[in-house]
LOZA-811289 format. One record per atom (N, C-alpha, C, O, CB): residue number from 1; z, x, y. Coordinates in nm, 3 decimals. Glycine has a CB too. Example, Ala and Ser with C-alpha at 12.3 -4.5 7.8 and 13.67 -1.06 7.14 Angstrom:
BEGIN
voke;z;x;y
1;0.780;1.319;-0.569
1;0.780;1.230;-0.450
1;0.780;1.320;-0.330
1;0.846;1.424;-0.332
1;0.905;1.131;-0.447
2;0.708;1.285;-0.225
2;0.714;1.367;-0.106
2;0.787;1.290;0.003
2;0.804;1.341;0.114
2;0.572;1.408;-0.060
//
This chain:
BEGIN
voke;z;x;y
1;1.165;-2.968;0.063
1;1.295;-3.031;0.077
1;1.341;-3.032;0.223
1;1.379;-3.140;0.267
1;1.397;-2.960;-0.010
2;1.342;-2.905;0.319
2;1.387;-2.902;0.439
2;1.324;-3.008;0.555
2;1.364;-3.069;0.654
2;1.370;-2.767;0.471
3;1.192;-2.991;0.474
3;1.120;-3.077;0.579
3;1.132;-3.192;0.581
3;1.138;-3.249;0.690
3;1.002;-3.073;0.583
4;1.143;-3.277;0.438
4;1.206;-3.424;0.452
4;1.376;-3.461;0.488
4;1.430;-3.570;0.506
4;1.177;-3.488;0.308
5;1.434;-3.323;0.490
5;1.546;-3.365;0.568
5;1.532;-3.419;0.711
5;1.579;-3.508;0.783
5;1.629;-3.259;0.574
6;1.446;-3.322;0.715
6;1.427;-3.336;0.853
6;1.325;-3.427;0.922
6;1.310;-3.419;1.043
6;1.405;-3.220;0.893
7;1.259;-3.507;0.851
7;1.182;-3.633;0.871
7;1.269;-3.721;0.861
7;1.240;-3.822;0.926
7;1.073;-3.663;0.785
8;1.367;-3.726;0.805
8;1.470;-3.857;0.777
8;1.584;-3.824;0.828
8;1.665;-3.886;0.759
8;1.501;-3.900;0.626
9;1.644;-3.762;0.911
9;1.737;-3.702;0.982
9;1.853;-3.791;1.023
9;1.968;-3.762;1.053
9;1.677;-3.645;1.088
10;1.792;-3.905;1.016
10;1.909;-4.025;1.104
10;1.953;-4.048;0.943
10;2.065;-4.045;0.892
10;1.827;-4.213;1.226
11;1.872;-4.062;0.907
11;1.970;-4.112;0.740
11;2.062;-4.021;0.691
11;2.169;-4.048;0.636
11;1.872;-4.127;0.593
12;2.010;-3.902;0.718
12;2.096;-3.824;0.633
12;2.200;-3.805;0.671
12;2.303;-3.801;0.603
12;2.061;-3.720;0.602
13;2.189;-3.786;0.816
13;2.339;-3.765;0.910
13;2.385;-3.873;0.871
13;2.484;-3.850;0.802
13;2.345;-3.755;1.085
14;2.358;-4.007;0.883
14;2.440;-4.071;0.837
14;2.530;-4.093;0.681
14;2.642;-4.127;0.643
14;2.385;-4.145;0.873
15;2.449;-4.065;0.647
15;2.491;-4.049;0.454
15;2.617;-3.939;0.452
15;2.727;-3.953;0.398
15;2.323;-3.959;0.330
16;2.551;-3.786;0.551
16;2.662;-3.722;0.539
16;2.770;-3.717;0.611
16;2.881;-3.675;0.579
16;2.639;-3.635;0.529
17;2.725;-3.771;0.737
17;2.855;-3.728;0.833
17;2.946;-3.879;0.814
17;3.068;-3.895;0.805
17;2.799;-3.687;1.036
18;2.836;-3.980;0.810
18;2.928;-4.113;0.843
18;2.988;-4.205;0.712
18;3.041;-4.315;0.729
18;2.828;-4.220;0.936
19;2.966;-4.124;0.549
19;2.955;-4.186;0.453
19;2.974;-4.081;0.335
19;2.925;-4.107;0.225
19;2.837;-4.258;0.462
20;3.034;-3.982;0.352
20;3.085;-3.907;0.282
20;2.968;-3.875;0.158
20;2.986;-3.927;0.048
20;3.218;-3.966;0.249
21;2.858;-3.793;0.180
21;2.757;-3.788;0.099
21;2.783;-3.679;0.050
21;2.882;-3.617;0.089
21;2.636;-3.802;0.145
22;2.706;-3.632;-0.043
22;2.709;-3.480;-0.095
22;2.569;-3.460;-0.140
22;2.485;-3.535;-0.191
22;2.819;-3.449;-0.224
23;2.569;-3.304;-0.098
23;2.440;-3.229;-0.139
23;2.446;-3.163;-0.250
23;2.544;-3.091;-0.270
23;2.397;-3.138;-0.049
24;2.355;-3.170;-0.333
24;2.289;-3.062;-0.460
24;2.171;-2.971;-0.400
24;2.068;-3.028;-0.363
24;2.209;-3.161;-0.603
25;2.177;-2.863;-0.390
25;2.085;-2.772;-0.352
25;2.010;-2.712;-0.508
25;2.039;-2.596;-0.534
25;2.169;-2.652;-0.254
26;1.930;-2.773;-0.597
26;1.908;-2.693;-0.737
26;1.768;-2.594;-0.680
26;1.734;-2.603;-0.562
26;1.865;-2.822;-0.900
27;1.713;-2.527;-0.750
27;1.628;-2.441;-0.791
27;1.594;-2.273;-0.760
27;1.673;-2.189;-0.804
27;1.543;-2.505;-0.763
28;1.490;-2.237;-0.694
28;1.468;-2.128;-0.691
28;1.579;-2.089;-0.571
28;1.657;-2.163;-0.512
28;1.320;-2.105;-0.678
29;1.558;-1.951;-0.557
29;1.702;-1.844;-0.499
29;1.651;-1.806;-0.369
29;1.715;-1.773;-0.269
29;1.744;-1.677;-0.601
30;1.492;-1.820;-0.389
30;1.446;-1.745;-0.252
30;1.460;-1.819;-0.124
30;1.570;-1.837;-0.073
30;1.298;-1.707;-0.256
31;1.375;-1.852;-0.084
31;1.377;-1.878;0.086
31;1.436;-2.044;0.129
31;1.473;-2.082;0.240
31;1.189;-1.861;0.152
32;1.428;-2.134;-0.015
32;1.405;-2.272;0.023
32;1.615;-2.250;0.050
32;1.665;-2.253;0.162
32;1.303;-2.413;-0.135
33;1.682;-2.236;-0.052
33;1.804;-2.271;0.027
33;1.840;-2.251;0.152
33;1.882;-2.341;0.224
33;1.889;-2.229;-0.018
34;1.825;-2.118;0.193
34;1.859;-2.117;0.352
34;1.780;-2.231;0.474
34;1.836;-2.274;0.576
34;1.813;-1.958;0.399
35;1.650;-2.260;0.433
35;1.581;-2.322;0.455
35;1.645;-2.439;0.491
35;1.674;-2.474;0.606
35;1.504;-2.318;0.378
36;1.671;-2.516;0.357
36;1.760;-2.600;0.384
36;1.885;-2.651;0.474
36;1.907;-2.751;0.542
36;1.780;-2.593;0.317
37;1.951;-2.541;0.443
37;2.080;-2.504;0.498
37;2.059;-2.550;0.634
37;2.126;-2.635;0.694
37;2.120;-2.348;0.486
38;1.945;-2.474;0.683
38;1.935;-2.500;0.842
38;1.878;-2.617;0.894
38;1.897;-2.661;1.007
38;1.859;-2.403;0.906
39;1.805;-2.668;0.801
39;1.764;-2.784;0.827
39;1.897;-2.894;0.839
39;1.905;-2.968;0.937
39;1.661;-2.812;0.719
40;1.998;-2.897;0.729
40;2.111;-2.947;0.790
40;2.209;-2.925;0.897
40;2.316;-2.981;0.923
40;2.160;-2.952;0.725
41;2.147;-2.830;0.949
41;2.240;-2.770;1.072
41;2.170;-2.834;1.181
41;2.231;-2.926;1.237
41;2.245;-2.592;1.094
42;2.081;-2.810;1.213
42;1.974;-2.891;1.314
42;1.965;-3.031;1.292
42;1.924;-3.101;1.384
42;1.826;-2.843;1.301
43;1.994;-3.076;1.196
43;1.987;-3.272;1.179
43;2.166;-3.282;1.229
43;2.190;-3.370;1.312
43;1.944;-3.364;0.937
44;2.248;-3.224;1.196
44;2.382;-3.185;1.241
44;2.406;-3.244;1.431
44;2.472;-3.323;1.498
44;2.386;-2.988;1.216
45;2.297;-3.135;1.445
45;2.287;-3.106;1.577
45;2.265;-3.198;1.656
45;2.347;-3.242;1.737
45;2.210;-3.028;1.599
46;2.099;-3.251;1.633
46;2.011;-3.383;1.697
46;2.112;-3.472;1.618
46;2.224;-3.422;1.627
46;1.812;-3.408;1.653
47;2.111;-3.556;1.562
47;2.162;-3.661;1.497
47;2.341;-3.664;1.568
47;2.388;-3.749;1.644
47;2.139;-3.631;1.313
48;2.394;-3.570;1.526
48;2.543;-3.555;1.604
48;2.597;-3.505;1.703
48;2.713;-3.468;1.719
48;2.612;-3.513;1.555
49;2.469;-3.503;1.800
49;2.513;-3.419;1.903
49;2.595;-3.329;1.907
49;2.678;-3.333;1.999
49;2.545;-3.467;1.977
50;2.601;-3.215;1.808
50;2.696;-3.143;1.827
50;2.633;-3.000;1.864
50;2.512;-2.991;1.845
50;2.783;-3.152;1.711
51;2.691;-2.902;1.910
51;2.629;-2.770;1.927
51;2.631;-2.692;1.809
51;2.719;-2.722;1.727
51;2.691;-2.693;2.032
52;2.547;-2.591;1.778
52;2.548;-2.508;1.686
52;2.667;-2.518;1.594
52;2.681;-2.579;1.488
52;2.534;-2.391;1.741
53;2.773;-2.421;1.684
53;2.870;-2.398;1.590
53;2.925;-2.491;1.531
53;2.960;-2.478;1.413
53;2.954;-2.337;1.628
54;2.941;-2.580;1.586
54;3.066;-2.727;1.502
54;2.973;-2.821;1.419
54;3.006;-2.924;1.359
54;3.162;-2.865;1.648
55;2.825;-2.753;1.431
55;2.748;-2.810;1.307
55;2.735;-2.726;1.178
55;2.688;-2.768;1.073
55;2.607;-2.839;1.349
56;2.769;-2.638;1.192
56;2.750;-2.515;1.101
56;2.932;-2.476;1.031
56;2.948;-2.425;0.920
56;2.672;-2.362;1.222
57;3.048;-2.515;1.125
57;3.162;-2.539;1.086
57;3.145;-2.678;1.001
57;3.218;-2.674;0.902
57;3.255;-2.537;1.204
58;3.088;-2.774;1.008
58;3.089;-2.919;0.917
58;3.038;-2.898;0.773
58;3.086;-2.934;0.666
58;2.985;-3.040;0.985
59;2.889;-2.808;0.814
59;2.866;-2.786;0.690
59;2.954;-2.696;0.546
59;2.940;-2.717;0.426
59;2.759;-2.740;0.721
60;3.062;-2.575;0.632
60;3.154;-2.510;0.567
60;3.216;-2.585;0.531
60;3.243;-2.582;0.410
60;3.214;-2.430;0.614
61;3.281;-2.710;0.629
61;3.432;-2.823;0.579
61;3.309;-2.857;0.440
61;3.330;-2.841;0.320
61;3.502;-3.026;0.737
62;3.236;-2.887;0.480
62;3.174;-2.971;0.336
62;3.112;-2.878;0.227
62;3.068;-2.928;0.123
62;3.039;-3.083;0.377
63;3.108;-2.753;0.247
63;3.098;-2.662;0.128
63;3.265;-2.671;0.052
63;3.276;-2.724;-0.059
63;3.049;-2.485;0.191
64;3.366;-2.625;0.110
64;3.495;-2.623;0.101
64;3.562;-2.730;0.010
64;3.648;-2.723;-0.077
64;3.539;-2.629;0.226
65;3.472;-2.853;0.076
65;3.529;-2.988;-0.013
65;3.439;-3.029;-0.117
65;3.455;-3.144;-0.158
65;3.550;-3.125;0.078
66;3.367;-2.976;-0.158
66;3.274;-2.995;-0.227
66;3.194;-3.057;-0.231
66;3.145;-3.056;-0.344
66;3.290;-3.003;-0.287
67;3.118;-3.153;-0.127
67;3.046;-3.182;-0.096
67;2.857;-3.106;-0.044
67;2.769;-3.180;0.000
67;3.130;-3.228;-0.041
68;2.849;-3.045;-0.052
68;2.750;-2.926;-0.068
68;2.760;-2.758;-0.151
68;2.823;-2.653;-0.142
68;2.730;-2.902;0.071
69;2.662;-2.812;-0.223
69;2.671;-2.719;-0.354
69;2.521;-2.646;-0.345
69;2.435;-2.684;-0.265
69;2.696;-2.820;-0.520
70;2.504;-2.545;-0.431
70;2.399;-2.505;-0.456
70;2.375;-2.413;-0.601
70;2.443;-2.312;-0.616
70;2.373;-2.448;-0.341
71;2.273;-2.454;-0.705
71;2.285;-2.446;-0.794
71;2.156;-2.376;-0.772
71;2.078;-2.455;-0.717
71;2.324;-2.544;-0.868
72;2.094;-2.245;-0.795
72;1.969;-2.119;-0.785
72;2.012;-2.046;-0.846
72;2.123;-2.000;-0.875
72;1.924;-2.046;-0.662
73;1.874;-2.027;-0.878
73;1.852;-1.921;-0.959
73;1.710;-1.773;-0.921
73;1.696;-1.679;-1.000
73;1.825;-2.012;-1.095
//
């Protein structure tokens, strides 16, 4: 999953930052969510030029609003 975020990076930023998208995170508990996680932080980053933190604050606004979820087990 992280890795095709991150092959498609311009899309996604766009889906999420410019188009109000939302994430489903489903399955296992171990390593792939964080995985993920960061992979949207870094497409955050490149894609929105933004620095660390105010990519990692976007992803909270969009945990907050419900727009990124995660459903593990």
């Amino acid at each position: 999953m992280q890795d095709l975020v991150r092959q498609q990076s311009a899309k996604v930023y766009d889906a999420l930052a410019n188009k109000d998208g939302i994430v489903y995170i489903c399955g296992s508990s171990g390593k792939m969510p964080q995985a993920v996680r960061e992979a949207l932080i870094e497409v955050f980053q490149s894609e929105g030029k933004m620095e660390r933190e105010d990519a990692e604050k976007l992803l909270v606004v969009m945990e907050k609003g419900g727009r990124y979820r995660q459903e593990t087990w």
